[in-house]
C-alpha positions in Angstrom: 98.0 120.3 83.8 95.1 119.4 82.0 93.1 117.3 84.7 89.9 116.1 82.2 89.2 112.3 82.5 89.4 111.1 79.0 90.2 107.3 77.7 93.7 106.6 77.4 95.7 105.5 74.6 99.3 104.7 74.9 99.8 107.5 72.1 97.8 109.7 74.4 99.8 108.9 76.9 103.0 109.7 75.4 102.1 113.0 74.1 100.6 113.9 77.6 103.4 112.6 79.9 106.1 113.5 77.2 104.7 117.2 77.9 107.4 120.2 78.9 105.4 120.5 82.1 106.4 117.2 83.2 110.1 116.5 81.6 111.9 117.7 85.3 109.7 114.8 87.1 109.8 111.7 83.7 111.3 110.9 81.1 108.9 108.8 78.5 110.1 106.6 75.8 108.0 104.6 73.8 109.0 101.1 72.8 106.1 99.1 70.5 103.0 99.4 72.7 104.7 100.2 75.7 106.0 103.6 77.4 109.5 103.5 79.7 108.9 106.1 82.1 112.3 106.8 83.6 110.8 108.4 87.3 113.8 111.0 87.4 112.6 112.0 91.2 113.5 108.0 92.5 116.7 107.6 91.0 116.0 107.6 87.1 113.8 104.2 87.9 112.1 102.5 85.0 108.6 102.4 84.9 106.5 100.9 82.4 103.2 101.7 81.2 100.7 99.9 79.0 97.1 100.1 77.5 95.4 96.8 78.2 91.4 96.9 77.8 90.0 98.9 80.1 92.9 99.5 82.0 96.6 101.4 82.5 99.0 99.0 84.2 102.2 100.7 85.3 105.0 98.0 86.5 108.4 97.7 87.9 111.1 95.1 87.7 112.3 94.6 91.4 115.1 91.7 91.4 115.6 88.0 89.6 113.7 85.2 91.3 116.7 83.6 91.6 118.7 85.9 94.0 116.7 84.9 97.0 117.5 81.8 98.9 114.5 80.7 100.0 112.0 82.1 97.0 109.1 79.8 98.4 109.4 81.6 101.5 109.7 84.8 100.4 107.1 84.4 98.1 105.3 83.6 101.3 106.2 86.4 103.2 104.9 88.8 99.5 101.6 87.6 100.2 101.2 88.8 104.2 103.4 91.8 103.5 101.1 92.8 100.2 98.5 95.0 102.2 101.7 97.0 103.9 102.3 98.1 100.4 99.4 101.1 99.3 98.6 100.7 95.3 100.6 98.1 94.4 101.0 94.1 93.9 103.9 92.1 93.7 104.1 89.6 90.9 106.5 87.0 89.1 107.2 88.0 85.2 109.9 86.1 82.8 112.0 88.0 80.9 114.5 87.1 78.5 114.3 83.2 80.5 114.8 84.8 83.8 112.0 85.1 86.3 111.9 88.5 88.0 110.1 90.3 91.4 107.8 92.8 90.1 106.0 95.5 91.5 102.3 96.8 89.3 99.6 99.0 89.7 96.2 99.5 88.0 94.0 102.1 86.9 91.4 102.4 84.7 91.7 104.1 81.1 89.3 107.0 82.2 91.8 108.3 85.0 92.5 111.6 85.2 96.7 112.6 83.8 96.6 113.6 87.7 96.1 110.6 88.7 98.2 108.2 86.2 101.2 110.8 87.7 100.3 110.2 91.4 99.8 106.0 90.3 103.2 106.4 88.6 104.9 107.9 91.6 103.0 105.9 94.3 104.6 103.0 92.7 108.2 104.6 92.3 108.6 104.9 96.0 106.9 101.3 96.7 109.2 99.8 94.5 112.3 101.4 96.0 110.7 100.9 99.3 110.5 96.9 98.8 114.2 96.8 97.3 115.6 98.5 100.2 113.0 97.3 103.0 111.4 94.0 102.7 113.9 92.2 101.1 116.5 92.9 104.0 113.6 92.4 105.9 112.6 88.9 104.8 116.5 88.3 104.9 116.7 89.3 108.7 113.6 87.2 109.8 
C-alpha cells in the first residue's frame, strides 16, 4: 500500500480504495461526488465518503430519529456518551424527509490511504458498536 500523504480527491479516492489490494476488506462505488464504501469485514456496512475543503468526512446512517421513544433524551444521553466513542460524532441528517442517527469522522485531505483505511474501519466498528450497544443501553436506563 502506497502510504505517501498526498491531497485527496474523491477520484483519487476511488482509484486508490477501489485497488485489488483492498477489494477482500471494501467495496467502493461512486455515486455523484460521493463514494459508498461497503466495509465487507462489518457486515457489508455502508460507509460514505466525501471531499469537502480541506477535509475527508466518512459517515454512517445508524437508525430514523423517529424509532426512539424519547429522542430528546436520547439525544441527551449522545452527548455524555460522545467521548466513549474513539473517532467519531453522532449527528442528525434528513434524508428523503426522514431524520436519521448518524455516525462521522474527519480527516484531513493530506491523510495518508493508511490512515483513511484505519478512519474507515474505526468508524465501521463504532457504528455497529452504537447500534448494538447504546441504543439498548439508553433503552435499559
Amino acid at each position: 500500500m502506497d502510504d505517501t500523504a498526498r491531497v485527496w480527491t474523491i477520484g483519487r479516492l476511488a482509484e486508490a480504495l477501489g485497488a485489488a489490494d483492498h477489494a477482500a476488506e471494501v467495496g467502493v462505488e461512486r455515486v455523484g461526488d460521493v463514494l459508498r464504501v461497503t466495509m465487507r469485514e462489518h457486515g457489508d456496512l455502508a460507509v460514505f465518503l466525501s471531499v469537502a475543503g480541506e477535509q475527508i468526512v466518512v459517515s454512517s446512517l445508524l437508525w430514523p430519529v423517529a424509532e426512539m421513544d424519547d429522542p430528546a433524551a436520547f439525544n441527551h444521553f449522545l452527548l455524555k456518551a460522545q467521548k466513549l466513542v474513539p473517532l467519531s460524532n453522532f449527528a442528525i441528517t434528513e434524508v428523503d424527509g426522514r431524520e436519521y442517527y448518524e455516525l462521522i469522522g474527519e480527516l484531513s485531505i493530506e491523510s495518508t490511504l493508511r490512515t483513511i483505511l484505519i478512519e474507515l474501519r474505526v468508524l465501521a466498528h463504532n457504528a455497529l458498536d452504537a447500534a448494538a450497544d447504546l441504543r439498548h443501553a439508553f433503552a435499559a436506563a
